[in-house]
VOGU-3710 file (C-alpha; in Angstrom, 3 decimals, decimal comma):
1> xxxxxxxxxx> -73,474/53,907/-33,036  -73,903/53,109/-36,731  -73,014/50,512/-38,973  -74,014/49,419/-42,610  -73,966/46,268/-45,339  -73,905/47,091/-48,930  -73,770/44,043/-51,241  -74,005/43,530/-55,146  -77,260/41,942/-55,920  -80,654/42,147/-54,616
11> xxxxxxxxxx> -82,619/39,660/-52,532  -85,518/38,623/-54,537  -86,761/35,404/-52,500  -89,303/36,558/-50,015  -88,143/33,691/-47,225  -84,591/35,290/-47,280  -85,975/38,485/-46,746  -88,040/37,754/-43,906  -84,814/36,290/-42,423  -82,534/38,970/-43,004
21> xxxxxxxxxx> -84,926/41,738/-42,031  -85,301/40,083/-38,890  -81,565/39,944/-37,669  -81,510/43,807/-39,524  -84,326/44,510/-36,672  -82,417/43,155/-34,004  -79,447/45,146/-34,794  -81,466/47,823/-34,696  -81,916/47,768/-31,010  -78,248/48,340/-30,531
31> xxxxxxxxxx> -77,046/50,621/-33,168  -78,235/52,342/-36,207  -78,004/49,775/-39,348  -78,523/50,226/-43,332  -78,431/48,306/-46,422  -77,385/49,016/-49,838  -78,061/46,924/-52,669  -75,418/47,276/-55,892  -76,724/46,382/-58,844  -73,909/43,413/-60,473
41> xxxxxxxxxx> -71,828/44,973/-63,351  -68,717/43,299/-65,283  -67,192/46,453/-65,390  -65,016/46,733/-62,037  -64,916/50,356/-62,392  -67,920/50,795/-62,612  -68,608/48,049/-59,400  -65,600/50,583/-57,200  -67,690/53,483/-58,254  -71,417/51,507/-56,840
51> xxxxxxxxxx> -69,093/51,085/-53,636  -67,527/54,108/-53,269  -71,270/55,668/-53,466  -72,499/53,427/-51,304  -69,580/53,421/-48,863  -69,750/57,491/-48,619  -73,468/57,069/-48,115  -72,703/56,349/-44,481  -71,048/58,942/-43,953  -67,345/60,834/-43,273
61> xxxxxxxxxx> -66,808/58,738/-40,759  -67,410/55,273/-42,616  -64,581/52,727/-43,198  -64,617/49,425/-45,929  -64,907/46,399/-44,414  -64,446/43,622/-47,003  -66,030/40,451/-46,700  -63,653/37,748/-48,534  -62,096/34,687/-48,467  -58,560/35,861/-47,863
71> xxxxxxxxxx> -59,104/37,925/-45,064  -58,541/37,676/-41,373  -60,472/34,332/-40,031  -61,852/35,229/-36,356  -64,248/33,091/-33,807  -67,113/34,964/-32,929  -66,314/36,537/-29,989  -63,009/37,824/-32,107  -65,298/39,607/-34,849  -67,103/40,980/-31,461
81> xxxxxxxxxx> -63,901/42,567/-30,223  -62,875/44,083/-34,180  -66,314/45,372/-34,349  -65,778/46,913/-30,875  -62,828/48,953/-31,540  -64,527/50,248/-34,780  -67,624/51,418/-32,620  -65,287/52,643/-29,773  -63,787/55,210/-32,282  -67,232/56,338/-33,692
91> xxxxxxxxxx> -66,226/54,453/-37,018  -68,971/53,511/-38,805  -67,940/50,094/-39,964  -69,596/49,350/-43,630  -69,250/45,410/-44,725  -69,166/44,916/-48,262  -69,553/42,069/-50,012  -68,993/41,529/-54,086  -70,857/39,702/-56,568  -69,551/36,513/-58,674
101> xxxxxxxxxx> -66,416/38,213/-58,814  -65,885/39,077/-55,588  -64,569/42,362/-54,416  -62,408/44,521/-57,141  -58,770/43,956/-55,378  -58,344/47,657/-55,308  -61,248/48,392/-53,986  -60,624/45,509/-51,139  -57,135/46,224/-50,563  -58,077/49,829/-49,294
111> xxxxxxxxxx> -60,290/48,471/-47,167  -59,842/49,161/-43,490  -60,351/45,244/-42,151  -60,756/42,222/-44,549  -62,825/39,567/-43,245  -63,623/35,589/-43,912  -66,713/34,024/-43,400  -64,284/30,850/-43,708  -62,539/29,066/-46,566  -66,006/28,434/-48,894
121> xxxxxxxxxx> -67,329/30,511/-51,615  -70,705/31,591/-50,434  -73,570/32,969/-52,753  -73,905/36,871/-52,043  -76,883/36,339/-50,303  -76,113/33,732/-47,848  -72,954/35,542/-47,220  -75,055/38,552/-46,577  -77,343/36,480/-44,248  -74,244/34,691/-42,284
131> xxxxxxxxxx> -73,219/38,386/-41,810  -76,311/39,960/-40,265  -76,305/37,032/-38,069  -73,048/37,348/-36,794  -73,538/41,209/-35,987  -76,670/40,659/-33,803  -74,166/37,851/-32,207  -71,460/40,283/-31,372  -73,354/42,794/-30,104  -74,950/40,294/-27,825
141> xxxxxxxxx> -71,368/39,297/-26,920  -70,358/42,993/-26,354  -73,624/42,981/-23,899  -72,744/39,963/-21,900  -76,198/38,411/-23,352  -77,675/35,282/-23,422  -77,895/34,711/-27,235  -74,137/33,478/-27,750  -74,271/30,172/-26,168
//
């Protein structure tokens, strides 16, 4: 099992970092997990190409998944099921998430799922955060664990 995040902008505060590498660690113990960071660029070509690289960087069997606010809205034991029939078919789901200007709508469009984190523009990085958090959830879900209370 593999999945990844790749996300426009870098995490520079050291708090956030501790935070996110925790939740990345705790992935870790069900499936194999990587990040990309994208460095921002007002050229959306040039932002596709970052996330094309990136994307591919997971591998042939990697599929988009693009975090925005138009996508499909889900409880958390919803995004545990999607996630589930991505694993089940040895996908390797990769979440992406844009910068200020979101996702190129190309780019997102082709995407295999579009998610929501709900109906609020989030910074990239708390949106990146939210999103770590909420794959440790669902594989505790899938698991029948304790965590999800």
């Amino acid at each position: 099992m593999r999945l990844g995040l790749a996300a426009v902008g870098r995490i520079k505060e050291p708090e956030l970092r501790t935070l996110l590498d925790d939740y990345y660690g705790r992935i870790k113990r069900y499936a194999e997990f990587g990040e990309v960071e994208l460095k921002d660029d007002d050229r959306e070509d040039r932002v596709v190409a970052q996330f094309t690289k990136a994307v591919s960087g997971f591998g042939p069997r990697a599929e988009v998944v693009a975090l925005e606010v138009r996508g499909e809205r889900l409880s958390s034991e919803g995004f545990a099921e999607k996630l589930d029939t991505f694993l089940q078919r040895s996908a390797v789901p990769v979440f992406v998430i844009g910068g200020a200007e979101g996702l190129p709508q190309g780019f997102s469009q082709a995407a295999r799922w579009r998610v929501s984190l709900g109906p609020m523009t989030l910074p990239h990085r708390l949106a990146r955060l939210i999103v770590a958090e909420q794959l440790y959830r669902a594989f505790t879900i899938l698991r029948r664990e304790p965590y999800n209370k």
